[in-house]
TIMI-2910 file (N, C-alpha, C, CB; in pm, 1 decimal, decimal comma, always signed):
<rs>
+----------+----------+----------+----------+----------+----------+----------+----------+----------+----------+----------+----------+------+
!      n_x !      n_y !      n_z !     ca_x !     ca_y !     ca_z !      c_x !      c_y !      c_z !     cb_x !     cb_y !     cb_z ! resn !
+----------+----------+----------+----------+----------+----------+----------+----------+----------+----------+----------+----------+------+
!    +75,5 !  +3064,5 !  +4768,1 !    +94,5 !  +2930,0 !  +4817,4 !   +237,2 !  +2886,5 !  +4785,1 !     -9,7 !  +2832,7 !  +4755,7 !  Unk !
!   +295,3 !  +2809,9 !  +4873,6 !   +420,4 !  +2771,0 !  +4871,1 !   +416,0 !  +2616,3 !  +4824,0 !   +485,4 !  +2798,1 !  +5008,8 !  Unk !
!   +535,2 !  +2560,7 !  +4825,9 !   +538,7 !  +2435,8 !  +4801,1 !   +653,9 !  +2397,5 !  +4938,0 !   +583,7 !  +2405,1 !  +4629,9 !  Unk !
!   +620,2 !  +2289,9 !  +5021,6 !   +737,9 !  +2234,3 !  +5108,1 !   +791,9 !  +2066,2 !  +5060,6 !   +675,4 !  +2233,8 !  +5280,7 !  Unk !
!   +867,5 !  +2070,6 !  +5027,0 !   +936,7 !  +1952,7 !  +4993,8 !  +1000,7 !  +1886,0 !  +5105,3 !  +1030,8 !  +1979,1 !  +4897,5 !  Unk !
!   +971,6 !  +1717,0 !  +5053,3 !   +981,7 !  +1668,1 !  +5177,5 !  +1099,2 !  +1547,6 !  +5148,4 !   +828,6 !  +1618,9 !  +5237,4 !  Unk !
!  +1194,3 !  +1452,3 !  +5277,0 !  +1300,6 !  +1434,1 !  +5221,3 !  +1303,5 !  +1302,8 !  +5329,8 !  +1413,5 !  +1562,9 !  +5212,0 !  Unk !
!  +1358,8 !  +1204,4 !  +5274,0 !  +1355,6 !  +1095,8 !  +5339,1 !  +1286,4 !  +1049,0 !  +5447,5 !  +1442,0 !  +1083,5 !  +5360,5 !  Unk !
!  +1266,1 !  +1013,7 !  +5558,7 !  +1182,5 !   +979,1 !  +5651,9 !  +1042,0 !  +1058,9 !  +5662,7 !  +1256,6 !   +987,4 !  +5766,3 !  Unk !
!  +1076,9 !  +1216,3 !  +5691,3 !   +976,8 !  +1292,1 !  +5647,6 !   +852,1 !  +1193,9 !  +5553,9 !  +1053,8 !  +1411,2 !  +5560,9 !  Unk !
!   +914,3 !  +1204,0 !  +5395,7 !   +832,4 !  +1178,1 !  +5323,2 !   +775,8 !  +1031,7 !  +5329,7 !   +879,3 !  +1215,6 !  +5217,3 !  Unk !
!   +857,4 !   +912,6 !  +5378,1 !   +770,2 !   +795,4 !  +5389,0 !   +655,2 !   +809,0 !  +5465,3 !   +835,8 !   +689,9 !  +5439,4 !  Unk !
!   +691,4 !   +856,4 !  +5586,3 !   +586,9 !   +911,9 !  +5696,9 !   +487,9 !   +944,5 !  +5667,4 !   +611,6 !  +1007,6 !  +5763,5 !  Unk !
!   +489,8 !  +1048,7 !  +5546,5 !   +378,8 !  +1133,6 !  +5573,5 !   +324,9 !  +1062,7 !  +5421,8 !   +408,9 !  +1326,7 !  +5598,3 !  Unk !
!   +381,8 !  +1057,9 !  +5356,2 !   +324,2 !   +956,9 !  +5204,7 !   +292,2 !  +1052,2 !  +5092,8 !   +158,8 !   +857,3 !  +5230,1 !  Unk !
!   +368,3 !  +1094,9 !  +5076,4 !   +375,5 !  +1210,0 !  +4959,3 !   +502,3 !  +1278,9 !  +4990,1 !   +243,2 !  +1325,9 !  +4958,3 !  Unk !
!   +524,2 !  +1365,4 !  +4891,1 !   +673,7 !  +1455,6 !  +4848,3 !   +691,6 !  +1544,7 !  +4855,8 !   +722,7 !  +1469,7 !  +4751,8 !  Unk !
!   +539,6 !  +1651,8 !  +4871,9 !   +559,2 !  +1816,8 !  +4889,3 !   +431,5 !  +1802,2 !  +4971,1 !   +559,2 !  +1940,7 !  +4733,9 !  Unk !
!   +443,7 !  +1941,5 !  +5029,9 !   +299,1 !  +1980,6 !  +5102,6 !   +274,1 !  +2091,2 !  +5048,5 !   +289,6 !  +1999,3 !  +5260,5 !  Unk !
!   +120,7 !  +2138,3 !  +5009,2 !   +100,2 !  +2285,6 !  +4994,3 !    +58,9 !  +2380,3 !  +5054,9 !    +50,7 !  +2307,3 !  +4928,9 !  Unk !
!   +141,7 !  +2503,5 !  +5151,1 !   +134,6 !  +2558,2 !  +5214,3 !    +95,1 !  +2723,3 !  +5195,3 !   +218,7 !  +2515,4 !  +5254,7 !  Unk !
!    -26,6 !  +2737,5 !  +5266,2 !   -110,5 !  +2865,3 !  +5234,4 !    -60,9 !  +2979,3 !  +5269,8 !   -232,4 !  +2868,1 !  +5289,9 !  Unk !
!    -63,0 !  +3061,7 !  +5234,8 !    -34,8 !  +3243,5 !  +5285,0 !   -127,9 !  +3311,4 !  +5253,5 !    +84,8 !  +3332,0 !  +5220,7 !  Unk !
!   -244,6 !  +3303,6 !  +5347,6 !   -339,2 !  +3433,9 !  +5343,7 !   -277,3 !  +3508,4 !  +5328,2 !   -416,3 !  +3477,6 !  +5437,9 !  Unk !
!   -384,3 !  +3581,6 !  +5166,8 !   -343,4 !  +3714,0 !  +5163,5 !   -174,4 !  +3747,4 !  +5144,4 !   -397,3 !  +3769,8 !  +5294,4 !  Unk !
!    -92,2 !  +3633,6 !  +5110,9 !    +61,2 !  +3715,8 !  +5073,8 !   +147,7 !  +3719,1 !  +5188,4 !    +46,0 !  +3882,0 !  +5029,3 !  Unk !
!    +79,2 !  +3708,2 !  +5319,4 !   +148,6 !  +3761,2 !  +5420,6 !   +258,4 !  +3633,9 !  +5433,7 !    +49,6 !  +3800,7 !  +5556,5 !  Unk !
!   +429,6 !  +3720,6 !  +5482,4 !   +494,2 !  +3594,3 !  +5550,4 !   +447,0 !  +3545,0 !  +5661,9 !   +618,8 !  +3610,0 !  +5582,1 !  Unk !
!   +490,5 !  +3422,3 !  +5680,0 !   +480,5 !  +3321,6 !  +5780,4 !   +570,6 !  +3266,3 !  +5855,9 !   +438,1 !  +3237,3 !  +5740,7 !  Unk !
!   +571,6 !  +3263,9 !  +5987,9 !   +718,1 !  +3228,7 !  +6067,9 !   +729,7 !  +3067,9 !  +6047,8 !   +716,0 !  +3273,2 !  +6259,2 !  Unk !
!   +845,3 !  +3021,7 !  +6068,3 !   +902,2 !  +2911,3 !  +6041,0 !   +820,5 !  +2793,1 !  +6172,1 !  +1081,9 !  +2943,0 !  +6046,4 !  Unk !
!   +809,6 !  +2884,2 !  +6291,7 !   +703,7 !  +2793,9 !  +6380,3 !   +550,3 !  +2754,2 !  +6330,6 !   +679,7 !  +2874,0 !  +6513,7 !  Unk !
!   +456,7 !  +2883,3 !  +6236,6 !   +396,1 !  +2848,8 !  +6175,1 !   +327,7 !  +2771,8 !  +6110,5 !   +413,2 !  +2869,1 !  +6161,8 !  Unk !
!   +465,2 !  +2731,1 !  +6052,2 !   +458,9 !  +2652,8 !  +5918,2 !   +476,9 !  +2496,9 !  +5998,2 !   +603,9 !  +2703,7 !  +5784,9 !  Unk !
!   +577,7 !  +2495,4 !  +6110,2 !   +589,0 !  +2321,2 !  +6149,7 !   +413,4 !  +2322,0 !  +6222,8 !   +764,6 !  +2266,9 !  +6310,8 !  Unk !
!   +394,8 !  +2417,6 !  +6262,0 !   +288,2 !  +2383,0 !  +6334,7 !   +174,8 !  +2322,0 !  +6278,7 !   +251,9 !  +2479,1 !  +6391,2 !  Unk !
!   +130,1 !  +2397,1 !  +6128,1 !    +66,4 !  +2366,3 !  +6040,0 !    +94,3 !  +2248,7 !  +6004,2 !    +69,2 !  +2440,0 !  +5960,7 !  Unk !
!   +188,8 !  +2208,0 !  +5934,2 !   +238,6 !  +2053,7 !  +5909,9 !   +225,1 !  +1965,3 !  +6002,2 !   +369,7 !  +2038,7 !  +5884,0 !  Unk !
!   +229,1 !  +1974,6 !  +6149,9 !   +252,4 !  +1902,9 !  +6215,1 !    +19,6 !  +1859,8 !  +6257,1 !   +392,6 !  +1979,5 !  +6332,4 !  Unk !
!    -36,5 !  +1956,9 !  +6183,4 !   -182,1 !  +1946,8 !  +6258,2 !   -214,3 !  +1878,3 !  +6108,0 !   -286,0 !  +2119,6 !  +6325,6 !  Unk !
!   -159,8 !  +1892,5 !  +6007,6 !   -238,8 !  +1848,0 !  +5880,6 !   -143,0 !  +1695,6 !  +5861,8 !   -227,6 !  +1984,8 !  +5723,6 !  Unk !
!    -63,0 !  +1642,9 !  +5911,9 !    +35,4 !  +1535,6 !  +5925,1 !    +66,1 !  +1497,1 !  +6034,7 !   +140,2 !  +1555,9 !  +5876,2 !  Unk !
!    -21,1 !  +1437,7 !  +6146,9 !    +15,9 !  +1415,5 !  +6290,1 !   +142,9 !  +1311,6 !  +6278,6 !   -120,0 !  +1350,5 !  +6383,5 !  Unk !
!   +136,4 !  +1213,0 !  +6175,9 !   +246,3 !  +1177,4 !  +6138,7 !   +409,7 !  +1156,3 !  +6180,7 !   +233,6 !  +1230,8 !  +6074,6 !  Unk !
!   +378,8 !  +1306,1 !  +6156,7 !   +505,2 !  +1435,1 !  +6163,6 !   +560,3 !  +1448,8 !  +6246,3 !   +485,5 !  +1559,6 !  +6154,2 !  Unk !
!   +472,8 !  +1446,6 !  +6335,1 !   +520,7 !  +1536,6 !  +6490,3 !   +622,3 !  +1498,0 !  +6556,1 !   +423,6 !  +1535,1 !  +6607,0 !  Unk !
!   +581,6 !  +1432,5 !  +6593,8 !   +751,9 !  +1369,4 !  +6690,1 !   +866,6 !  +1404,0 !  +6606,9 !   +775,5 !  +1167,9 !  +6713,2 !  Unk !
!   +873,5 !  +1371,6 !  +6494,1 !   +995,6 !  +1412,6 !  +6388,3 !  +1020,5 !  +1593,6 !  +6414,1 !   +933,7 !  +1371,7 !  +6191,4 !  Unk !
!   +917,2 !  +1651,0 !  +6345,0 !   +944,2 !  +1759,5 !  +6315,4 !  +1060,0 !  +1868,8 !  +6386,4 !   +833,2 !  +1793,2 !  +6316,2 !  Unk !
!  +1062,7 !  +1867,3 !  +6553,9 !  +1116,5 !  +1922,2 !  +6627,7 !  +1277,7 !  +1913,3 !  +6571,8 !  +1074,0 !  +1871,5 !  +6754,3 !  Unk !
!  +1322,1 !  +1833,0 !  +6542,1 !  +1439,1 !  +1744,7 !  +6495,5 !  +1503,0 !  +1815,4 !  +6321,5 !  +1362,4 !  +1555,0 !  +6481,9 !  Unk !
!  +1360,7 !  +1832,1 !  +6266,6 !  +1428,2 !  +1835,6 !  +6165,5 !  +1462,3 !  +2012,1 !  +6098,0 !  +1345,4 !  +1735,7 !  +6075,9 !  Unk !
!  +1546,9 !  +2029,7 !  +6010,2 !  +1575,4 !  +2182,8 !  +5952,5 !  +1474,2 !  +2209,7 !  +5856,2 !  +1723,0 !  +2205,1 !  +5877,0 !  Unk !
!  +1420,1 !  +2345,6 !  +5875,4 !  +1332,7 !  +2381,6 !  +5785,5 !  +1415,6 !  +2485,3 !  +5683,3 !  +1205,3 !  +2441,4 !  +5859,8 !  Unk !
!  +1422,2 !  +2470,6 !  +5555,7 !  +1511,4 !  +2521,6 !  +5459,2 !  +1409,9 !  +2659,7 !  +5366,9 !  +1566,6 !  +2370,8 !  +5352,2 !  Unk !
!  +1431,9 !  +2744,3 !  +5391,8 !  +1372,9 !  +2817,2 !  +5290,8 !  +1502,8 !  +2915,6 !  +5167,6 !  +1263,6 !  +2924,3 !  +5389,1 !  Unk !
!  +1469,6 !  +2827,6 !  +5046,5 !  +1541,6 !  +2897,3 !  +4936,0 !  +1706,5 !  +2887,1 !  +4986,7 !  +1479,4 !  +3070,0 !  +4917,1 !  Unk !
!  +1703,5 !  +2742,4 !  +5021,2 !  +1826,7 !  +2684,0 !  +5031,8 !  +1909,7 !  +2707,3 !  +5172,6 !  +1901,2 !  +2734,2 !  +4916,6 !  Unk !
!  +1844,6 !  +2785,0 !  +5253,9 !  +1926,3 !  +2824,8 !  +5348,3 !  +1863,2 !  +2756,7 !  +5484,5 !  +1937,9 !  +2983,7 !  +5346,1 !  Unk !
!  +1875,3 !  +2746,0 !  +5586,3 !  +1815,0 !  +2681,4 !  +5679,8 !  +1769,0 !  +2794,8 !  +5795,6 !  +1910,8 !  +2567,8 !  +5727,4 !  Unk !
!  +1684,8 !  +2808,6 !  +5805,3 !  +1579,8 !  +2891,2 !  +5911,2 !  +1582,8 !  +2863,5 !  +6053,2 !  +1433,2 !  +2864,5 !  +5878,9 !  Unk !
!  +1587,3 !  +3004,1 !  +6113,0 !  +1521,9 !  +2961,6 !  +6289,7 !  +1391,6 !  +3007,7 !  +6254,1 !  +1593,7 !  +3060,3 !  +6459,0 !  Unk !
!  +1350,4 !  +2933,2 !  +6390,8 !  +1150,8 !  +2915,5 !  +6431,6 !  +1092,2 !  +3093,6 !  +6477,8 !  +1116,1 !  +2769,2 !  +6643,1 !  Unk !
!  +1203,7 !  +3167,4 !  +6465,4 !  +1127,7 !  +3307,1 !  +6461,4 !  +1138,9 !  +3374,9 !  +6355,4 !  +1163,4 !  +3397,1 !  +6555,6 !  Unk !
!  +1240,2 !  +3320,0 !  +6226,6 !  +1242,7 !  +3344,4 !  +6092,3 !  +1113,0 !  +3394,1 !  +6032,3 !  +1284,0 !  +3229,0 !  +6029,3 !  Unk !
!  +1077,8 !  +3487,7 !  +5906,3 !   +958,9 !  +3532,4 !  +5828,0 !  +1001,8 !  +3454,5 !  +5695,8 !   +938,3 !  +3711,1 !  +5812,2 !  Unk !
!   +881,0 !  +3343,4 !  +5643,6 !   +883,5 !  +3337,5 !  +5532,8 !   +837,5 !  +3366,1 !  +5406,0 !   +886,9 !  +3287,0 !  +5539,6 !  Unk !
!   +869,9 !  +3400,9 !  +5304,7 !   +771,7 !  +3469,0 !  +5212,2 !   +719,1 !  +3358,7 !  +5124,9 !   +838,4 !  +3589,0 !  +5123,0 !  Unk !
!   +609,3 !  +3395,3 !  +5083,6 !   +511,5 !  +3320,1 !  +5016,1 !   +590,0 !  +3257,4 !  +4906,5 !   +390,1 !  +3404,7 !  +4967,0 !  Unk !
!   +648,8 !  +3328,3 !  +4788,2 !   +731,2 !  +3296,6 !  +4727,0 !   +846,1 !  +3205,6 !  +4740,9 !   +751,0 !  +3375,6 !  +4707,2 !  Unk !
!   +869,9 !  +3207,2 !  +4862,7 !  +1013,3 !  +3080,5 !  +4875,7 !   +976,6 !  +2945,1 !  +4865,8 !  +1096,9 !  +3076,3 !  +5028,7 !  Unk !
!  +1087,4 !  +2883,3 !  +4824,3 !  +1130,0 !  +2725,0 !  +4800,2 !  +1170,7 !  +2699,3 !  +4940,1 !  +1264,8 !  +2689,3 !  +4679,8 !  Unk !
!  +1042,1 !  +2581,2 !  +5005,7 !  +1086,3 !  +2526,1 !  +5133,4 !  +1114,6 !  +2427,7 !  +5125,1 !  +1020,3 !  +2524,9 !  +5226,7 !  Unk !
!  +1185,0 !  +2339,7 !  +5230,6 !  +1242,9 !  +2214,6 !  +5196,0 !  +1193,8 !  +2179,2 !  +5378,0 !  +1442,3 !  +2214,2 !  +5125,8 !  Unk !
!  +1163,7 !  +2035,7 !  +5395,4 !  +1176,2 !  +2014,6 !  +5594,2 !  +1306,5 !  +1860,5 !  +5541,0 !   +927,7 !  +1931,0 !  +5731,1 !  Unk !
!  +1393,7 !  +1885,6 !  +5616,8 !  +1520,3 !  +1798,3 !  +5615,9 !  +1502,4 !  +1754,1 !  +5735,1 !  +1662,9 !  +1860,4 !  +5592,7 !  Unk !
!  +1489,9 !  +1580,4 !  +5758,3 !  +1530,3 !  +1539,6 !  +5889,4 !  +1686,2 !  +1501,2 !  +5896,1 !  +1441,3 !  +1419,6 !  +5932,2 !  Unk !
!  +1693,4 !  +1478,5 !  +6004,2 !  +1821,3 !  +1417,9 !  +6106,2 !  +1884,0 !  +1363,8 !  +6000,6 !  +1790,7 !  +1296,9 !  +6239,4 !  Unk !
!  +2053,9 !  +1340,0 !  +5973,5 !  +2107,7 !  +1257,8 !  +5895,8 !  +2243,0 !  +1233,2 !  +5947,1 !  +2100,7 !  +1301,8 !  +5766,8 !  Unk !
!  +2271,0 !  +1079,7 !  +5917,8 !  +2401,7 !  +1034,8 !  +5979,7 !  +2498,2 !   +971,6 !  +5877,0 !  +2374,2 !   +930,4 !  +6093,3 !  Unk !
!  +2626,5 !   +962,0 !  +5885,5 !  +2679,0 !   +916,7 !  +5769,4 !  +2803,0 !   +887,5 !  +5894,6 !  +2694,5 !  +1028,9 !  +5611,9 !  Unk !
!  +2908,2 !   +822,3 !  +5775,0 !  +3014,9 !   +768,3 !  +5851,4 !  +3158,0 !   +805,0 !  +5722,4 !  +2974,0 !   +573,8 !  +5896,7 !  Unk !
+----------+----------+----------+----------+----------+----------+----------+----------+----------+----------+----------+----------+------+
</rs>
């Protein structure tokens, strides 16, 4: 089981700070996976999710990426600064 950490809008949204995310059996999990999952256990989410970077072990992932059970995920939405 993983842990996904969650980060400004994300987390008001959804009302908590991490999600805990399963890996039958060990196996990795693609990065589509995982929003998909989030997005059915947090309808919340959805509209956001498309938008935002999914970070595993600091680095930022594409949606055909493998993640391992073991990694530190992070979901980062949209951010603007000046």
């Amino acid at each position: 089981m993983a842990r996904l950490l969650l980060f400004a809008r994300c987390r008001e949204l959804a009302g908590v700070d991490s999600i805990e995310i399963d890996f039958p059996q060990s196996v990795p999990r693609s990065v589509a996976d995982i929003r998909a999952e989030v997005g059915s256990r947090y309808p919340m989410l959805r509209e956001m999710l498309p938008r935002c970077i999914l970070a595993a072990d600091h680095r930022p992932m594409l949606e055909s990426d493998s993640i391992e059970p073991t990694s530190e995920l992070a979901l980062i939405p949209p951010v603007s600064g000046g």
